[in-house]
N, C-alpha and C positions, 0 to 999 in steps of 0.2 A: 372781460372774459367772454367768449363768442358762446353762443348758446351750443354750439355742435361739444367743447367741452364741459359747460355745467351740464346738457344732459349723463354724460361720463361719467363723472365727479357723483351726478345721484345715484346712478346705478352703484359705485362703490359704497356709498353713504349705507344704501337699503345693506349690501352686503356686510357694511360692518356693522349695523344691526343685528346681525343676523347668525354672525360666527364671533368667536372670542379674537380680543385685542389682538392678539400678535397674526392670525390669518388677514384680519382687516387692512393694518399696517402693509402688510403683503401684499396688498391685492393692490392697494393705492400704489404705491412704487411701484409695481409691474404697470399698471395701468397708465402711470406718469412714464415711465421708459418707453411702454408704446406709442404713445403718442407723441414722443420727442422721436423714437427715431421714426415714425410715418412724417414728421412737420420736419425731420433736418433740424433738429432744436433738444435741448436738453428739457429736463423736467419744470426746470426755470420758464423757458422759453414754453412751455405747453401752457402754462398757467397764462401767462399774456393771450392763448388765442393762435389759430393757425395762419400764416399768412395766406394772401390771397393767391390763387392756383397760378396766377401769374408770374410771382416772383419766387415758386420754387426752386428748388435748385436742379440744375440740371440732369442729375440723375433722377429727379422725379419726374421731368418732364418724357422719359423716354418709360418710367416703369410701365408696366403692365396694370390695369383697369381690375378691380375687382366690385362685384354687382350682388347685391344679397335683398331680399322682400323686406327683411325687417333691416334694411340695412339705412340710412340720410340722405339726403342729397346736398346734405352741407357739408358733408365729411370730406376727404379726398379721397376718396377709391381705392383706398390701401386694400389688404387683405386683415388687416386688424380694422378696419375702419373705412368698410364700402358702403358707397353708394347704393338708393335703393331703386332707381328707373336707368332702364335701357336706354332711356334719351340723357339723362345725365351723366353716363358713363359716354354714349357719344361725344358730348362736350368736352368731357375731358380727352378724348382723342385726339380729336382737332387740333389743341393745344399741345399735344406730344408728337404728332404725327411729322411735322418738319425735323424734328429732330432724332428718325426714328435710325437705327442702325441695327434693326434685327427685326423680326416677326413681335408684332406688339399686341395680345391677346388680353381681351374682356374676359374674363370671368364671369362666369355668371352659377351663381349658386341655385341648387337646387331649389324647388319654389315657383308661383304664380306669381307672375307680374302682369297686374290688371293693366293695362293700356289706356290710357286716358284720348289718345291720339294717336297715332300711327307713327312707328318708328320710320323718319323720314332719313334716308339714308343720299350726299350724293358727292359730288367730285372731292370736295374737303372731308369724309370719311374713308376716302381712300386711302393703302398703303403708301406707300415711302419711302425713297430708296433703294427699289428695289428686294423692299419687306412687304408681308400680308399685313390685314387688320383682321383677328382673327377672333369673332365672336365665340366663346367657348362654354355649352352648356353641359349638361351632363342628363341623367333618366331624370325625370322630375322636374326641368327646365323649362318652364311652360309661358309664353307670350299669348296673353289672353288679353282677345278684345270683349268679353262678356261682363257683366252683370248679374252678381246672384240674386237671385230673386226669392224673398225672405217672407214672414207673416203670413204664412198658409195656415187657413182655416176654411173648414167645410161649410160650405153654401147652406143657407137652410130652406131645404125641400129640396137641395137640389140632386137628391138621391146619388149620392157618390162624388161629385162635382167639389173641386176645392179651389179657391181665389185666394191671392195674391196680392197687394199694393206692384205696381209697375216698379222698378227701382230707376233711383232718378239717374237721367241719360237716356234712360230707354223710350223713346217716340215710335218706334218700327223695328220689329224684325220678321222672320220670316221664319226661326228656327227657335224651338227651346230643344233644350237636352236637361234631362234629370239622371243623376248620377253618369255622366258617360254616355247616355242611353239617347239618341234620337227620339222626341216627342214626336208623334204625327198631328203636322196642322189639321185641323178641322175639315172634314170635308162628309161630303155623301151624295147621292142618288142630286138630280134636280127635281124639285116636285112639283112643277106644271109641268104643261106642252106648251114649247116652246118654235115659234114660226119665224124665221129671218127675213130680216127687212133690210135696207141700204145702211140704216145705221144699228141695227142690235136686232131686238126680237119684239113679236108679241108673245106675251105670255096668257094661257089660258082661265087665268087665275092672279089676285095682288097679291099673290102668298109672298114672294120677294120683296115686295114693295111694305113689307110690314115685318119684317125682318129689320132687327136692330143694324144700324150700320150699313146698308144697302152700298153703299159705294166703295167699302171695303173688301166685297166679295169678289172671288174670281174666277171664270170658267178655265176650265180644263180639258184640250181636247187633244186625247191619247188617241196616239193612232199603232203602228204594225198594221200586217196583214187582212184585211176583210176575213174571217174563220166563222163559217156555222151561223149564229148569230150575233155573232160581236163586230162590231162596227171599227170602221176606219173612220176616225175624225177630225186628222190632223193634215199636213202641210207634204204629204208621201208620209211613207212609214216607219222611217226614219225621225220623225218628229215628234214632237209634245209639244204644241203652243198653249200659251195661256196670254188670255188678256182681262184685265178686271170690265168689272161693270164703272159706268159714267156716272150717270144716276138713271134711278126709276121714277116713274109716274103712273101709280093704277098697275094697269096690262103694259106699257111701256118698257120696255130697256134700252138703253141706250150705254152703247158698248161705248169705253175709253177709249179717244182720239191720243196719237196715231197711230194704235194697237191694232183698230178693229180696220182700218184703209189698211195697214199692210200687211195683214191675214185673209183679204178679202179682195182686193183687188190691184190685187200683180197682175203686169202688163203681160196681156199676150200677143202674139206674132199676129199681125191681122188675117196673112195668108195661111196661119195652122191652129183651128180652134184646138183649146187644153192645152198648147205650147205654150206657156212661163218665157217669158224675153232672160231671165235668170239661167232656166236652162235646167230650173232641179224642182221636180214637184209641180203641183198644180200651180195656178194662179188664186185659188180661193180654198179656203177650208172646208174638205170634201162633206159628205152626210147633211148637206144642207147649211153646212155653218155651226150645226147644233153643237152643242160642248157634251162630254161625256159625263164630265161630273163639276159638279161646285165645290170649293174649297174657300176658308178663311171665312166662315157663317158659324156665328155663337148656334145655331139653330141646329145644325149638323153636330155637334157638340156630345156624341153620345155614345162613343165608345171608350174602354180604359187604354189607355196611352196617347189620347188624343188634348191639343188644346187652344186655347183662341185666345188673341190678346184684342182687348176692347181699348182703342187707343182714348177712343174719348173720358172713359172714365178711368183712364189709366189703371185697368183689374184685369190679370193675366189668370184664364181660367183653364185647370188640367181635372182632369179624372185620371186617379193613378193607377198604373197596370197592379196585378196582386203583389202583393208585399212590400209595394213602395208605400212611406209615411212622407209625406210634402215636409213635415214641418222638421225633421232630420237631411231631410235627402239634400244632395248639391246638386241645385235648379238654377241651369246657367243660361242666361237670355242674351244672345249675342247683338252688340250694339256698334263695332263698328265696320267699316266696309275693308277698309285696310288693317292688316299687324306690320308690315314691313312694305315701303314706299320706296325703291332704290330709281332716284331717279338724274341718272345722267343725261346728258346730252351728247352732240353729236363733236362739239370742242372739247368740252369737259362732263369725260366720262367717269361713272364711277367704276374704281377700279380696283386690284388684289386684294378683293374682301373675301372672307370666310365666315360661313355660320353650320356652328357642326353643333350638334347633341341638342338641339332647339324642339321643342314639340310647340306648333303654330296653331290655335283652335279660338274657338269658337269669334268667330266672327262671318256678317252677313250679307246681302246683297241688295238692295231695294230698290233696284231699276224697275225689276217684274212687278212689282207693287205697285210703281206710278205709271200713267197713261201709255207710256213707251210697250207697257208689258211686257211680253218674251214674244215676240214673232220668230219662228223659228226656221232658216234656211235646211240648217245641216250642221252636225256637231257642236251645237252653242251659237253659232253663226248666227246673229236676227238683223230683220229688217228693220232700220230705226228713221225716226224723224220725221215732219210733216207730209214728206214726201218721196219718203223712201219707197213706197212701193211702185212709183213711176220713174225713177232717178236712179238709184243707190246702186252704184256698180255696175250699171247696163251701159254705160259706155257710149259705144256708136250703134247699140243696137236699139237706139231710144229716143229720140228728140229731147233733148237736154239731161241724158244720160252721163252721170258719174264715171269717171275712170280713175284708178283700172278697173277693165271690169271682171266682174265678179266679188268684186271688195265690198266686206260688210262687216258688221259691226261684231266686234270678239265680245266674248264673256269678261269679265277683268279677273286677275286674278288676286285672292287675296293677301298672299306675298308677291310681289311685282318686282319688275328688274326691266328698266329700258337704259340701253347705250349702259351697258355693263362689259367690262372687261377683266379677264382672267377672277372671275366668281364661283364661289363654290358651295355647295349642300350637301354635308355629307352626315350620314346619323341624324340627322332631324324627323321629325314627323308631322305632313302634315293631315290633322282629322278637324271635324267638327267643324264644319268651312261650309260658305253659303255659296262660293260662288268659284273660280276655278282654285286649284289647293297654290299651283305657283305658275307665276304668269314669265315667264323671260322673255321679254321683247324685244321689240324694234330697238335694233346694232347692239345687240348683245353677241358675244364672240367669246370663245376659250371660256366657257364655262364647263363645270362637274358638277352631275348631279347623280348621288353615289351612293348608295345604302339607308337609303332613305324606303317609309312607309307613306303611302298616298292613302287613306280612307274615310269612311263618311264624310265622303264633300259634293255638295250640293251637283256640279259640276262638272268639266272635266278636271281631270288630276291635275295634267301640267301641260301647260301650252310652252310652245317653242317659236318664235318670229310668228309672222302673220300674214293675211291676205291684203292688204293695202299699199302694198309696191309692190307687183309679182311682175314688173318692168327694170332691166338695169338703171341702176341708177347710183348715186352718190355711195360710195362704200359706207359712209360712217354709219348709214341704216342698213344695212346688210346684217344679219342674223346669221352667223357662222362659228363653225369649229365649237358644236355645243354635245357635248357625251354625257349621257341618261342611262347610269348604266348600273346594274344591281341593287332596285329598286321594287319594291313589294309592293304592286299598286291592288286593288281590289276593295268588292261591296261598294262601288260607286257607278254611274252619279247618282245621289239620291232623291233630287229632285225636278231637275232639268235632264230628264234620260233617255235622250237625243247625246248628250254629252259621250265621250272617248273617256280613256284609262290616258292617252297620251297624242296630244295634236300637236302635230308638226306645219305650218306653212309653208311659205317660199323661203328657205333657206337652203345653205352650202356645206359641206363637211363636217353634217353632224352624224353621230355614231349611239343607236337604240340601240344598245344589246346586253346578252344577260338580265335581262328584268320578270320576273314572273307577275302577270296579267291574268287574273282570274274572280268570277262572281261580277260581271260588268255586265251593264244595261241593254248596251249598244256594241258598235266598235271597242277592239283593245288598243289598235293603234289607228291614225288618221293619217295619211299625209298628200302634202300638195295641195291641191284647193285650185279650183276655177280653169277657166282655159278648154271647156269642151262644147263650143262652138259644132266639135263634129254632129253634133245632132240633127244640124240643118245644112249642113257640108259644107262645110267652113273652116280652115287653118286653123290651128291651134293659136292660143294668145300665149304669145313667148314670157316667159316669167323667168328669176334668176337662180332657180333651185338645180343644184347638180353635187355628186357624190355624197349622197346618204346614205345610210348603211342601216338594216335592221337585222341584227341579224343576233342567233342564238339567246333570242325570249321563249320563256314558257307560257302559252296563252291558252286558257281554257275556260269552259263555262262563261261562256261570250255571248252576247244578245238574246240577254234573257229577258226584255222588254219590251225590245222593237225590233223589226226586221231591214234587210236589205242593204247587208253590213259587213262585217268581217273581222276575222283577227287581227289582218293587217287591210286596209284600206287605203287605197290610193290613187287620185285622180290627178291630171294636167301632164304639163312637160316636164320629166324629169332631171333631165339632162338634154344636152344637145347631141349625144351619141351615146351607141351601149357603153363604151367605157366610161363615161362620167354620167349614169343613170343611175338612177336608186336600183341598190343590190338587197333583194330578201332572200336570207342566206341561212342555213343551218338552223331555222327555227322549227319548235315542235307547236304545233297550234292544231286543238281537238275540243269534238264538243261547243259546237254552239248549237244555240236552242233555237231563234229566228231563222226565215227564209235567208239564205246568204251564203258567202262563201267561206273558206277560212284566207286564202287572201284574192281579194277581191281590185283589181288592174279597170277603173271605171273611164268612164267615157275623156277623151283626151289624156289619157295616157298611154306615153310613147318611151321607149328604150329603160324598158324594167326587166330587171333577171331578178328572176327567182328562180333558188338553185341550192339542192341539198338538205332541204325542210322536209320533216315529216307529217302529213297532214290528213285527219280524218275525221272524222263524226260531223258533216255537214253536208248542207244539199247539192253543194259540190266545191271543188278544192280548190282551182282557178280559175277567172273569167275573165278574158283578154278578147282577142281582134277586134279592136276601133282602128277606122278606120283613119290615117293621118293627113287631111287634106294638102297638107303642104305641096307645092307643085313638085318638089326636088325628088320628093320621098315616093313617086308614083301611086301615092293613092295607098302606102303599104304602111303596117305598126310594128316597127322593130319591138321586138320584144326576144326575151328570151326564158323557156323556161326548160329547164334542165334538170336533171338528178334528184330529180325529188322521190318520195316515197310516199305514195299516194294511193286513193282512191278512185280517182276521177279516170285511169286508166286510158287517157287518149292515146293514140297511135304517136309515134315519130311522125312528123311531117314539119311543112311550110305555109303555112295562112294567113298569107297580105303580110309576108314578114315577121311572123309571130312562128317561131323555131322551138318547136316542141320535140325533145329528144333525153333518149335513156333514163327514161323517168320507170320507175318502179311499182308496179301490184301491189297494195300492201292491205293482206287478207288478215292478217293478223297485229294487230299494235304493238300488243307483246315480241312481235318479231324486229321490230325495227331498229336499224345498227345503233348498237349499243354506245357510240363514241356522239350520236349524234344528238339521244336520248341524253345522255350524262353531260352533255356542254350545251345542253339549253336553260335556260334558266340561270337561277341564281348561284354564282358561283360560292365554296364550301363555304369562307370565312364570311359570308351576307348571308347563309340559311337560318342565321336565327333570327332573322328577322320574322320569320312564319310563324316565331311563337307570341312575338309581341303584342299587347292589348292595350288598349285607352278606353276604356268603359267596363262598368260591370257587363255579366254574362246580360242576356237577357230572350226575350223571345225572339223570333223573326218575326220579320216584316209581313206582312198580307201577301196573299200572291196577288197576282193582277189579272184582267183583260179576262174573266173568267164568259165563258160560253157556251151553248150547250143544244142539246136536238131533241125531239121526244122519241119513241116508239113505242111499241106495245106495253103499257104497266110499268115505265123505264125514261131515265133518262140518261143520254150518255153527254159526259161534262169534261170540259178541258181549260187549262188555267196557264199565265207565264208563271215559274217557279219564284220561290223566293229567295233569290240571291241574295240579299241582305238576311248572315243566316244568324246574326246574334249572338256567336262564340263558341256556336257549337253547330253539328251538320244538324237539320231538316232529316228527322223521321218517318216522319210517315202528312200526309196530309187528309183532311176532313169534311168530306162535299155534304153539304144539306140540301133538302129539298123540299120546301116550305110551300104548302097548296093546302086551301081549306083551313081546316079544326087538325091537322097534325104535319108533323114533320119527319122526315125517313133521314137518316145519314149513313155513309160509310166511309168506313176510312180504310187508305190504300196505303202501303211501303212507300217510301220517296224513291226508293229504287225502283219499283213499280212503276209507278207515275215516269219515272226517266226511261222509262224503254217503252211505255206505252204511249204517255202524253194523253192520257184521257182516261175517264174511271166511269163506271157504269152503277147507278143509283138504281135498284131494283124496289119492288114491292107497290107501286105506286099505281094511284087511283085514276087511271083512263076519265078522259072529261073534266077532268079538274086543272087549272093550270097552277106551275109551280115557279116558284123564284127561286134559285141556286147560290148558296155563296161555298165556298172554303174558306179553311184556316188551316194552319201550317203549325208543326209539334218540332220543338227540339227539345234538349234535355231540363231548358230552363222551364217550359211550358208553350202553352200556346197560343197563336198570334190574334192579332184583331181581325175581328170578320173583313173578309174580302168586300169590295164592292158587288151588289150582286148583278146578275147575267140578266137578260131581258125572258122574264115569265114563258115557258112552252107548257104545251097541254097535249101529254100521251092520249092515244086513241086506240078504243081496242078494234081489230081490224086494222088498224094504219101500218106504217112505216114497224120493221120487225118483224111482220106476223105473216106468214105463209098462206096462202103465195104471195109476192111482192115482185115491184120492178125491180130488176138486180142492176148493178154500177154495168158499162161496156165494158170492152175490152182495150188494156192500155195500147198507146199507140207509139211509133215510132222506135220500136224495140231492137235493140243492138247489143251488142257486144265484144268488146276486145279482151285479148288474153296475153297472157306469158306461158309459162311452162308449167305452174302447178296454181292460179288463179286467172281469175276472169271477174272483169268488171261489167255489168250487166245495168245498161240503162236503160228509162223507158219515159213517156210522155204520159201522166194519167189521163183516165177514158173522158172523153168528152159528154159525158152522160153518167152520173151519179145511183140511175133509179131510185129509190123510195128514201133514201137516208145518201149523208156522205161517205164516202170514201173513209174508214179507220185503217186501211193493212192492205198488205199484196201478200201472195204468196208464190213464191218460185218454187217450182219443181225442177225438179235438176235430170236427166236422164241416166243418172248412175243409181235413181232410187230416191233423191235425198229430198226433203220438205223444207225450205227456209223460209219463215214467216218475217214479214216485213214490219215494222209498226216504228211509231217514233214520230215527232213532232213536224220533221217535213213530209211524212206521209200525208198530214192535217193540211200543213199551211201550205203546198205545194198544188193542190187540186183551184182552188179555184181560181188563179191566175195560168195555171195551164204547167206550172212549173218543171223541169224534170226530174229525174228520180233514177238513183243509181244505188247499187250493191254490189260488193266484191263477195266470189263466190270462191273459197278457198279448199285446198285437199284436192285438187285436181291432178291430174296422170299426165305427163309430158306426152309428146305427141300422139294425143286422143281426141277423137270429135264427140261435142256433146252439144245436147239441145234445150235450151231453157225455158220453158214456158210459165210464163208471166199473168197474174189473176188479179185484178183489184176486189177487196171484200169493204162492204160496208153491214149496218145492222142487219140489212135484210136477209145478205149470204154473199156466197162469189160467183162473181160474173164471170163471163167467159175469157180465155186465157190467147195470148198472141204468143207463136212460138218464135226462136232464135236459134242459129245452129254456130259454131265455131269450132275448130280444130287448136287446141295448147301448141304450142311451140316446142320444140325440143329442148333438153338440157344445156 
């Protein structure tokens, strides 16, 4: 008798224990029918034992898979008697799939199925026939690469602090989550001065070098915008590198090789110092090298929701936010790098697979941990290998220069798919991810990716082909015909936030649309990659990408962490003409928080229409004419941008072939054509996906990049928001202001804060200097202290106090109109006086006051940036005169006027 039927046989035994004679009797002969007709055998025949999956009978070799947690992996996969792993329901596919004559569907019952290994998927789990193989989960379907992490008890003395045994498997991760809930790795402040050298630093102090784990710790250098006094420390502003520490000795650090060579010393152009041979960002990490902050130091250890895993003594240590109990709570430590592995080739591909109703989590990434680190180019992008910062994708522009170039190393994703055809994602989710949420790669073609949720993933959400053949070449790696379409992406990346909502490569015939993108770090969408040579006037690097389409996403609340970005971003050669160029078409994208566009046409990029988008709330709407050096193209950027409804208010014209026409004012949002409003985003039968959750509620996240100015008794403070809002909106937030023997705080409206971008801390003691943090309130409560801003010290008589230098006056001041608005743009003043720039103010010549304020008023001055306002309610053909004032703490400066005449009806 095989053990898959005496365990059966016990289970009836316990039940006729347990009920009277004639139910038991009962239960035994249904039990024996089952399992005669799952085996193709009578009740006789069940008692001998199942035969082997090989010699079923043919009608079992074609049934359908059924998959259950508490289900065997000796059973045969019936629906009375399933299998309990993903990978042994694979097995049995294999074996039905020759013989398949219809769509032959897994089941998969609701339930965790902990992953021991990676569901390796590939040419032999393909359909058949001209049938799918159709993964089938449903809510609660979850493929988990974690570990729970069990035996919490409170540290003694460690005043709130609670440990863990590691659970076995676990050697590295990078993420916990308790209940749902993202844990914050350890981090805080660095506490020496730290001085760069060729290989790491000196430090002023062994304070690191006495620090448990020294070589487990890793700098963090966040960059955006240079603001007030918060530092740019990264790779452009666009990035976040991180590399661990090597080891210490004393004052010594010594940074992890080849982390710290290729954050530090990218090739530059001999004949243009600060040109990058790359072509994006410095050659070295700005501010000296210094890191912003430390992370993964048991030492830093000291707020609730934060926690550190001590690999050496295998003890995993959290402090729990209010009302979490460790020793209840599901404490899920993700352990492996893959949940799903689909890997075809370029002969044998994998192919008519389907995985729908699937939730993919928790699983990790551990490249950044080892010496490689995270060098960061651009959207995930790093520099890798011994010598990838003299080599890797510079091509000819290098002495033994990698090609193609521009090709660098992708993030991986933690669902993957290379040389995939006709694949599909529909209803699944993926969260709780360390590294991208779904990777589709190199010669994936005809895939759907359809009503699906992207969130908390380390990363970006979903890559599409890649940058390492953007040269024709052999079809079978060509990345084509891939539709990404009514998909909830948001509250990512959460740890890598450099990373997109959606990157696309060199690819052909793929179609973005209907997806709503909102709560993102950076970019909502990415595409193209590499090929802008025009920096140094140089032809484009021909690549094989043509006919993409993004068109009708809703994208909003976009680069709320770093700048110099977009809703829709995209750079290189599109197509080889406008008609097979990437079309951005009918999309609404508003509100971003960073310097940047809402879609943003960067260096080498040629034949893009954008056309029929509604676009506003950023420092401006499109950024086009590069120039194309190709000799054919005379020096000109086919572009086209059309019909949009905008703020940016440029005129009709022609500039180097960038055709800009009957583009629309758009003074009010509220007013925008309503057919174009209602077909962005998610179409009706995907809007429930907005209500879906995978985690308890919980706080937000901390804001970031907080910074700040003194003046008279005062400090005025600005922070990036916390788009990771925890399940409910961000209320209000809570600046402190910590100097001497007391502390001053206030707290401002979150709506407040979104129209101002800065809050002013009053009462305070001139001559004293202060440290600043915030914290952010939703309805669960409120978040962990922010990192704090670099100490300022109010002066009475200083900055604020009358009389004071006031800002100049703005420059370059213009303005176009329509018939009942005007777009009103200017250059701020190249002269600040006694404080920054917070606000402009326009006077209108019909009487009117329009105060300026907002986040690009901040981050727009000190790179010179400019600055535009639609000025609505205007009189068809009437001349009016606009006079423009920058205000900082001291008062407003002088004003530059503007004159235009509206257009008629």
């Amino acid at each position: 008798m095989s053990e898959y039927v005496r365990s059966r046989i016990r289970t009836v035994r316990e039940a006729r224990r347990a009920a009277p004679r004639a139910t038991a009797v009962a239960a035994v002969l249904a039990t024996l029918a089952t399992l005669g007709a799952a085996f193709g055998g009578t009740a006789d025949a069940v008692a001998r034992g199942p035969r082997p999956v090989a010699d079923v009978a043919d009608a079992s070799d074609v049934a359908d898979v059924y998959v259950a947690p508490n289900g065997d992996d000796r059973a045969p996969g019936t629906r009375a008697a399933p299998v309990r792993t993903p990978e042994r329901a694979r097995d049995l596919v294999r074996k039905r799939v020759p013989r398949q004559s219809a769509d032959l569907t897994v089941h998969l019952a609701p339930g965790t199925y902990r992953l021991t290994r990676p569901l390796v998927l590939d040419a032999r789990d393909s359909g058949g026939n001209g049938h799918r193989v159709i993964w089938q989960g449903s809510r609660g379907t979850v493929f988990s690469g974690g570990r729970a992490v069990r035996g919490w008890r409170p540290v003694k003395g460690g005043a709130g602090l609670w440990s863990a045994p590691a659970p076995a498997g676990l050697d590295n991760t990078r993420q916990l989550y308790v209940n749902g809930v993202r844990a914050q790795r350890a981090r805080g402040p660095v506490p020496v001065t730290l001085t760069a050298t060729d290989t790491g630093y000196t430090a002023s102090a062994d304070t690191l070098a006495r620090w448990r784990n020294p070589s487990d710790i890793e700098f963090v250098y966040p960059s955006g915008e240079a603001l007030w006094n918060i530092q740019q420390y990264g790779l452009g502003p666009w990035t976040e590198p991180r590399c661990p520490i090597g080891s210490m000795t004393g004052t010594t650090v010594t940074m992890a090789q080849p982390c710290w060579d290729n954050s530090t010393r990218r090739v530059e152009f001999p004949d243009i110092p600060g040109r990058s041979i790359n072509m994006v960002g410095p050659a070295k990490l700005t501010s000296g090298a210094l890191p912003g902050y430390v992370e993964n130091a048991f030492e830093v250890l000291d707020q609730p929701g934060e926690w550190y895993l001590d690999r050496h003594t295998r003890t995993v240590y959290y402090r729990p936010r209010s009302g979490e109990n460790p020793r209840t709570a599901d404490v899920e430590a993700p352990v492996l790098e893959k949940l799903v592995d689909g890997r075809g080739t370029g002969r044998a591909p994998l192919h008519d697979i389907a995985l729908r109703g699937i939730e993919f989590s928790y699983a990790t990434w551990l490249t950044p941990s080892s010496p490689e680190g995270f060098s960061e180019v651009q959207a995930g992008y790093t520099v890798t290998g011994p010598e990838g910062w003299k080599t890797q994708g510079l091509c000819e522009y290098t002495p033994g220069g990698t090609c193609p170039y521009a090709s660098w190393t992708k993030m991986p994703g933690n669902v993957a798919i290379s040389h995939g055809r006709d694949i599909e994602f529909s209803d699944d989710a993926f969260t709780h991810l360390g590294a991208a949420g779904l990777e589709l790669g190199t010669g994936t073609r005809n895939a759907t990716v359809r009503g699906n949720v992207f969130t908390d993933i380390s990363g970006n959400g979903m890559e599409i082909g890649g940058v390492d053949a953007p040269r024709p070449g052999g079809d079978a790696d060509l990345t084509r015909d891939v539709s990404v379409t009514n998909n909830h992406l948001y509250a990512l990346p959460r740890e890598y936030h450099g990373g997109v909502a959606i990157l696309n490569g060199y690819t052909q015939d793929n179609t973005i649309a209907h997806n709503q993108i909102d709560h993102v770090a950076y970019s909502a969408i990415s595409m193209g990659w590499g090929g802008w040579p025009d920096k140094i006037g140089k032809p484009a690097t021909a690549n094989v990408s043509r006919d993409n389409r993004v068109s009708n996403n809703l994208v909003f609340d976009y680069m709320q962490a770093l700048d110099d970005g977009a809703g829709v971003y995209t750079q290189g050669l599109t197509g080889s003409s406008l008609d097979n160029g990437e079309k951005i078409t009918g999309n609404v994208i508003h509100d971003g928080w960073g310097l940047g566009r809402t879609v943003y046409t960067d260096n080498g990029c040629t034949y893009v229409t954008v056309e029929g988008n509604v676009l506003y709330g950023a420092q401006a709407n499109v950024l086009s004419a590069h120039v194309d050096y190709r000799d054919d193209l005379g020096n000109n950027d086919p572009t086209r941008i059309v019909g949009n409804y905008w703020e940016q208010g440029d005129p009709d014209g022609n500039d180097k072939g960038v055709v800009t026409s009957g583009n629309h004012i758009l003074a009010d949002p509220s007013k925008a054509p309503a057919d174009i409003v209602a077909g962005a985003g998610l179409e009706p039968r995907y809007r429930g996906l907005l209500g879906r959750t995978f985690a308890a509620d919980s706080v937000p996240e901390a804001p970031t990049r907080v910074g700040d100015f003194a003046a008279d008794g005062s400090l005025y403070v600005t922070w990036n928001p916390s788009y990771v809002e925890g399940g409910s909106p961000v209320t209000s937030y809570t600046v402190t202001a910590s100097g001497g023997s007391r502390s001053v705080s206030t707290t401002v409206p979150a709506a407040d804060f979104k129209r101002t971008a800065y809050a002013v801390v009053r009462g305070l003691d001139n001559g004293t200097p202060y440290a600043v943090t915030v914290t952010a309130r939703n309805k669960a409560g409120v978040s962990e202290v922010s990192l704090p801003a670099a100490p300022v010290t109010p002066t009475a008589g200083g900055p604020g106090a009358s009389p004071g230098a006031l800002p100049g006056a703005p420059t370059g001041v213009k303005a176009n109109a329509d018939a009942t608005a005007a777009t009103v743009s200017w250059t701020p003043p190249k002269t600040t006086g006694d404080t920054p720039v917070i606000g402009y103010r326009i006077i209108v010549s019909d009487g009117r006051g329009i105060a300026v304020t907002g986040r690009d008023v901040l981050v727009s001055q000190p790179r010179a940036k400019g600055m535009l306002r639609v000025i609505g309610k205007l009189r068809p053909a009437t001349a009016y005169t606009f006079s423009v004032a920058a205000l900082s703490a001291t008062g407003a400066g002088p004003s530059t006027d503007v004159s235009i005449t509206t257009s008629s009806e």
